[in-house]
C-alpha positions as CSV (number, residue, x, y, z in Angstrom):
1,X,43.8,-207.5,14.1
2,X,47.0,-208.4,14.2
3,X,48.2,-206.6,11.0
4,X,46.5,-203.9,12.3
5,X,48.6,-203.7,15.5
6,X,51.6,-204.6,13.5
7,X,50.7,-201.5,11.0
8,X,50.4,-199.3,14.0
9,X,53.2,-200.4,15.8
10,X,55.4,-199.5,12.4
11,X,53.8,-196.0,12.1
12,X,55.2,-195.5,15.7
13,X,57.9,-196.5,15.3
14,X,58.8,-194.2,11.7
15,X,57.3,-191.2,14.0
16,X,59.4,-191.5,17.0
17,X,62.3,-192.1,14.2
18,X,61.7,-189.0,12.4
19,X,61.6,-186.1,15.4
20,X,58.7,-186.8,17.4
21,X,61.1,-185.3,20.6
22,X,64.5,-184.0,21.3
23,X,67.2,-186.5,22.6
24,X,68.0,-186.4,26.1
25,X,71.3,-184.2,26.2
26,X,74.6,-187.1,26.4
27,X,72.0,-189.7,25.8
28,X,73.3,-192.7,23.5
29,X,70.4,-191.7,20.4
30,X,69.6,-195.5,19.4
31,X,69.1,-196.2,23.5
32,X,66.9,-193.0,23.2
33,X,64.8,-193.9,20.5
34,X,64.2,-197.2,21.3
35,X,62.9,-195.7,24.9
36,X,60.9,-193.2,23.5
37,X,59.2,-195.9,21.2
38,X,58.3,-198.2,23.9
39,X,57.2,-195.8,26.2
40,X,54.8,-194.5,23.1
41,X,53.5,-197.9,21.7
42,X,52.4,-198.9,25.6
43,X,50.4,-196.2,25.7
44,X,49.3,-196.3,22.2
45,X,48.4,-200.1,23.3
46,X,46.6,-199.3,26.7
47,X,44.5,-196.2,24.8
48,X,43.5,-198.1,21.3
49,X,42.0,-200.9,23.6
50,X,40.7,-198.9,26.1
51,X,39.1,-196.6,23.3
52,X,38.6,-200.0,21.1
53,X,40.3,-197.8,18.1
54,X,42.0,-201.9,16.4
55,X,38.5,-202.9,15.4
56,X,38.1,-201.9,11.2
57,X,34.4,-203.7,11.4
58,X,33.3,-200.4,13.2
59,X,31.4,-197.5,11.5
60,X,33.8,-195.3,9.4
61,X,33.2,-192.5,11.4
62,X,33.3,-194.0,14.9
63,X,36.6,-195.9,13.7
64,X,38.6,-193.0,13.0
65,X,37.3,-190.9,16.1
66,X,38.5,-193.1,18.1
67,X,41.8,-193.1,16.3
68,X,42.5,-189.8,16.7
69,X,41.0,-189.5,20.4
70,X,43.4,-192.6,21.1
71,X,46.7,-191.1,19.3
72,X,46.3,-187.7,21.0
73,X,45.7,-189.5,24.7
74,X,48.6,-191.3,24.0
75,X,50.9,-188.7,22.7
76,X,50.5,-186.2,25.2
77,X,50.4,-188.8,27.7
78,X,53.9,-190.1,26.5
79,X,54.9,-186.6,26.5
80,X,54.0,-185.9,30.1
81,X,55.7,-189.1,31.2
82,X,59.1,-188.1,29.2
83,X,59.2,-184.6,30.5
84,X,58.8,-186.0,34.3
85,X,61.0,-188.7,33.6
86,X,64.2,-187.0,31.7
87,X,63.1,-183.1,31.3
88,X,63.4,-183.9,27.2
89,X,60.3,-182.7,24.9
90,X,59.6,-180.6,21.8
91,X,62.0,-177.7,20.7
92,X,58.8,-175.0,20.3
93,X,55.4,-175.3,19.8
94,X,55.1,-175.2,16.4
95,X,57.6,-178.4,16.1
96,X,55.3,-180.3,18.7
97,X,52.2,-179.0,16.3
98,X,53.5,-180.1,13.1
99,X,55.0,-183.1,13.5
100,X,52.3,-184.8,15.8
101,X,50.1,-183.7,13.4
102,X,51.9,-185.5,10.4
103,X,51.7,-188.3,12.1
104,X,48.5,-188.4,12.9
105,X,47.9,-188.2,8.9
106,X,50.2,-191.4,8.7
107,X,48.6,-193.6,10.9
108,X,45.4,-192.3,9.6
109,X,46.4,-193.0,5.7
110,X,47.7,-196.5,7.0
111,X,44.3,-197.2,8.9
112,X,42.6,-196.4,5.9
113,X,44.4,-198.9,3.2
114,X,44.4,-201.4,6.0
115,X,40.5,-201.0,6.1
116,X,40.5,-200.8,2.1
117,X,42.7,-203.7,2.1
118,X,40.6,-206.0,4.7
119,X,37.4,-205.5,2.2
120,X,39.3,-206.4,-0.5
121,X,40.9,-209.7,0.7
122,X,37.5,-210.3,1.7
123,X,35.7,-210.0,-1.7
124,X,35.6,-211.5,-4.6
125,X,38.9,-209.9,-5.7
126,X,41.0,-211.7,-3.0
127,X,43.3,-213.4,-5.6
128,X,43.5,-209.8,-7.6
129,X,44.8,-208.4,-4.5
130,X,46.9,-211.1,-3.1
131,X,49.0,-210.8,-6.6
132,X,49.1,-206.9,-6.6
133,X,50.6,-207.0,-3.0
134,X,53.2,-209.7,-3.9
135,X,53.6,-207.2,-7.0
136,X,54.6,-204.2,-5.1
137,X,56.4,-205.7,-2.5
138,X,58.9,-207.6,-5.4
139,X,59.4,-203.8,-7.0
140,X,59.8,-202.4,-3.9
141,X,62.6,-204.6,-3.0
142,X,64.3,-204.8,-7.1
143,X,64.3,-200.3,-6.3
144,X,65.9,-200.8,-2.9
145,X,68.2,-202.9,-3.7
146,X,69.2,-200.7,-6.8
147,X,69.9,-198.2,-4.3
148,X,72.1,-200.8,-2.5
149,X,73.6,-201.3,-5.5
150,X,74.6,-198.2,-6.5
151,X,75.7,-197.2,-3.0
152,X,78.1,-200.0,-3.0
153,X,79.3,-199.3,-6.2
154,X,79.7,-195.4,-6.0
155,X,80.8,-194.9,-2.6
156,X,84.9,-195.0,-2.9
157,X,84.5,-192.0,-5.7
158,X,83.4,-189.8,-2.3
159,X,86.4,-188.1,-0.8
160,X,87.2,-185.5,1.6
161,X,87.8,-182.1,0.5
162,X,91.6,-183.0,1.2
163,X,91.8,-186.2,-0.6
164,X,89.5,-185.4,-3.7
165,X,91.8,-185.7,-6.9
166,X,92.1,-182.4,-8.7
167,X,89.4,-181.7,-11.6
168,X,89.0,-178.9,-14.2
169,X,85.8,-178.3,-12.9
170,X,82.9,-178.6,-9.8
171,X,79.8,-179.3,-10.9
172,X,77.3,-177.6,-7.8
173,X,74.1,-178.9,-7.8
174,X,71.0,-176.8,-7.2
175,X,68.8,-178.0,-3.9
176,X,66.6,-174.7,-3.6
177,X,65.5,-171.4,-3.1
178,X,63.6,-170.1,0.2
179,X,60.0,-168.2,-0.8
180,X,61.8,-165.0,-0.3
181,X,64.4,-166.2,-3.2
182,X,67.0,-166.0,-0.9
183,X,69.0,-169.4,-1.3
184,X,68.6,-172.7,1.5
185,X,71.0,-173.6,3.7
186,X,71.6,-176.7,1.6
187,X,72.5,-174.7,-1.2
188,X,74.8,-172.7,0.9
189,X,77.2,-175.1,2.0
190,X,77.2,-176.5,-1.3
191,X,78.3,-173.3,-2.9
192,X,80.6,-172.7,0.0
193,X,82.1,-176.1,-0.8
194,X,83.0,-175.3,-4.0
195,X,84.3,-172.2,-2.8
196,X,86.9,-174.2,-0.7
197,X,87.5,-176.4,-3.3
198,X,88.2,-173.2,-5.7
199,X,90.7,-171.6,-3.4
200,X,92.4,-174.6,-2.5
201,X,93.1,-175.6,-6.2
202,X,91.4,-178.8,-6.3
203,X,88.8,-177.3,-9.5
204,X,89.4,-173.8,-11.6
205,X,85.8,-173.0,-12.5
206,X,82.7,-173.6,-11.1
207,X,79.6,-174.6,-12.7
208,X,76.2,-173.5,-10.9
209,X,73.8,-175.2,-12.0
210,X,69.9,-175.2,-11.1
211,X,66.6,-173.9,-12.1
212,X,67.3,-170.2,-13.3
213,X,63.0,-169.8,-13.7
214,X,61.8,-170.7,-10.5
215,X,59.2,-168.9,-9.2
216,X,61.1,-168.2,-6.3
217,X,64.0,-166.8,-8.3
218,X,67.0,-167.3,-10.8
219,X,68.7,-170.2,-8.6
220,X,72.2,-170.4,-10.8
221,X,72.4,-166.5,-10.1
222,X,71.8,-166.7,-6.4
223,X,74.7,-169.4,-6.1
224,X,76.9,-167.6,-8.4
225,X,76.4,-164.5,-5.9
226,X,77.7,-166.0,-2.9
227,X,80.8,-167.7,-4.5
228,X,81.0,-163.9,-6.0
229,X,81.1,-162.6,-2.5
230,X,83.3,-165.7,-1.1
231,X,86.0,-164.3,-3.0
232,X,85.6,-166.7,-6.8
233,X,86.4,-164.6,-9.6
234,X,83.5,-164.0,-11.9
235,X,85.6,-165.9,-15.0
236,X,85.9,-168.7,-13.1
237,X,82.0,-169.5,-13.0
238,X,79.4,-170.7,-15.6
239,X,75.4,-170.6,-14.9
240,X,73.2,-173.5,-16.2
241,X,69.8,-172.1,-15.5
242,X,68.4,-175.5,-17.3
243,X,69.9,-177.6,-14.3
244,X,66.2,-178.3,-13.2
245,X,66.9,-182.2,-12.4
246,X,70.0,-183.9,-11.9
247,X,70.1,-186.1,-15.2
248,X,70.1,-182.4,-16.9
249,X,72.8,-180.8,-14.7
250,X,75.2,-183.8,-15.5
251,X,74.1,-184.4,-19.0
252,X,74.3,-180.5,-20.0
253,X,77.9,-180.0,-17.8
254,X,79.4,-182.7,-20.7
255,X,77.0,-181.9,-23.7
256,X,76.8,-178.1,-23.4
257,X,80.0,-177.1,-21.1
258,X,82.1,-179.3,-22.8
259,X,83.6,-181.1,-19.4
260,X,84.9,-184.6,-19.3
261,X,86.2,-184.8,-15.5
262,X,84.1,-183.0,-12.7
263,X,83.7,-183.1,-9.2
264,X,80.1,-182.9,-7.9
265,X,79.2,-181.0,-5.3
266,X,76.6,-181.9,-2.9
267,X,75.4,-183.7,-0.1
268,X,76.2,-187.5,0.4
269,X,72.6,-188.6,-0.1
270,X,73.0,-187.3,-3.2
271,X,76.4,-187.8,-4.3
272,X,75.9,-191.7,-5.3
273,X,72.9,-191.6,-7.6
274,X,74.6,-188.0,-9.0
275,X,77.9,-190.3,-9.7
276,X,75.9,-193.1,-11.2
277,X,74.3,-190.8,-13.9
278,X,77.6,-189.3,-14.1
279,X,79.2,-193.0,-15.0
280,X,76.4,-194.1,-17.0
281,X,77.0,-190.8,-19.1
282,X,80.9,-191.6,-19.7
283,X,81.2,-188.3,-17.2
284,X,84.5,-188.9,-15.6
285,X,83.1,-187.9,-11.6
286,X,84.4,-188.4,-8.2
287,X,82.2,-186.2,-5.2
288,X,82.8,-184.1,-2.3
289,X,79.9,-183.6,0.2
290,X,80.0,-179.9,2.0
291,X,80.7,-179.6,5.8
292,X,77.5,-179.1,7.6
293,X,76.2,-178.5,11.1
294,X,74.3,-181.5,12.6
295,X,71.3,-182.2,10.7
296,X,68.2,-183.7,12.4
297,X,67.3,-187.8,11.9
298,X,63.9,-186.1,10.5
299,X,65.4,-184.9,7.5
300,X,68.2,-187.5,7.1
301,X,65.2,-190.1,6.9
302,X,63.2,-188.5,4.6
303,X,66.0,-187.7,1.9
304,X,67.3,-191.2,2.2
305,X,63.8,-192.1,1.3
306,X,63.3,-189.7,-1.9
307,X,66.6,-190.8,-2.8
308,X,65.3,-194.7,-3.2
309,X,62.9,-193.9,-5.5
310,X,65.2,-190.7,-7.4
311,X,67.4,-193.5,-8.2
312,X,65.3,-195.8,-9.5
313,X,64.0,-193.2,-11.9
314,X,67.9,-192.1,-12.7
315,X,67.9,-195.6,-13.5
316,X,65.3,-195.1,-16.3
317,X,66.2,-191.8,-17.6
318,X,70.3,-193.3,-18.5
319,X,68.5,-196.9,-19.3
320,X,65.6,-195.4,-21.8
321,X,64.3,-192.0,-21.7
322,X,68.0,-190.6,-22.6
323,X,67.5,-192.7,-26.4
């Protein structure tokens, strides 16, 4: 029972993180959140034991009904109480759709290996799964703390886009095209980054490099049209359509393009484990992340997430798969 609330309690607490409402305009965000996650877990508390949705030992179907009839009495009830006590809710309707509905499907998933995990400890294969927890909790830690690692160890090669040291060329990294092949506006500001970089003098060509047979489109083309129309001459930029993961863009950018010293362009998530492939390569590298407008805590979580796991798999491809 206790894991169980413990489990919940966590799920909560990684919803109301990730953009379960808007701030409260002036608001100090960490005084916010915290709010908003007490205000949700005592009515997440007071409906789960009202509804009895903590006991696993129930039918399957029963269990998870009163899950879900317990999260949505409680969300919407929290929601009520935050709109009558600050005027703060969802953006549109749509946000308030998706995202309660996502983490529904995470407290769901977690109530589910909880309930797997009970039976388990209670069988015959108790020691089995004692050692395959202890397991993935040691490589959990060994691949965050490789992303510690690397962050602590790459983060003075990030500069400003006034203090980066002049290179012969920017490496721009693809991150996407929309379904209409028109390119994200990740990809934007990192093309218009090495646009600024490019007029200022700090690189003399740029190399675009991404997927060039997405099914959405030719992504080295799209970025090479808006430098095109930012003013960069077309001699001044090289296409690597083969760019499809990062370990190629940096590998081919010294292999195929000839380049010794680059700066990468891209955001800061991505700038450390792009600098340690970079190093591990003997890729001279320092980074410049683009300028962007404020991006929400949803998406800052979930790259910073991807990226723990990216890295530990950068750390294999330069380790083994690049012999």
């Amino acid at each position: 029972m206790k894991l169980n609330l413990l489990g919940d309690l966590f799920a909560l607490f990684l919803f109301t993180l990730i953009g379960s409402v808007s701030p409260l305009p002036g608001a100090d965000p960490l005084l916010d959140l915290l709010g908003t996650f007490a205000l949700f877990a005592v009515l997440w508390l007071i409906a789960g034991f009202a509804l009895k949705a903590f006991d696993p030992r129930r039918r399957l179907a029963g269990y998870f009904g009163r899950v879900i009839a317990a999260w949505v009495i409680a969300g919407f009830a929290g929601l009520i109480a935050r709109l009558l006590l600050s005027g703060s809710a969802f953006t549109d309707v749509f946000s308030l759709v998706m995202i309660w509905s996502e983490g529904l499907v995470n407290l769901l998933m977690w109530r589910i290996a909880y309930r797997a995990l009970a039976a388990l400890l209670a069988s015959r294969l108790r020691t089995v799964t004692l050692i395959g927890l202890a397991a993935g909790a040691a490589a959990a830690l060994a691949i965050s703390a490789l992303r510690i690692g690397v962050s602590a160890q790459y983060g003075a090669a990030i500069y400003t886009p006034e203090t980066v040291p002049d290179r012969p060329a920017a490496l721009v990294l693809g991150a996407g095209l929309w379904f209409d092949g028109t390119p994200s506006t990740v990809l934007r500001n990192r093309v218009a980054m090495a646009v600024d970089l490019y007029h200022a003098g700090k690189v003399d060509r740029l190399i675009m490099s991404g997927d060039g047979r997405a099914p959405e489109g030719d992504e080295p083309a799209a970025m090479r049209q808006i430098a095109l129309e930012a003013g960069v001459p077309d001699s001044a930029i090289l296409l690597d359509p083969l760019g499809v993961r990062t370990y190629e863009s940096c590998a081919r950018a010294q292999s195929v393009y000839g380049e010794t010293a680059i700066t990468l362009v891209t955001q800061n998530f991505h700038l450390l484990r792009s600098l340690f492939i970079c190093d591990s390569l003997g890729l001279d590298a320092v980074g410049v992340a683009p300028v962007e407008e404020r991006t929400e805590l949803r998406a800052l979580v979930g790259w910073e997430v991807r990226e723990i796991g990216a890295t530990a798999l950068a750390w294999w491809d330069v380790r083994f798969a690049a012999r």
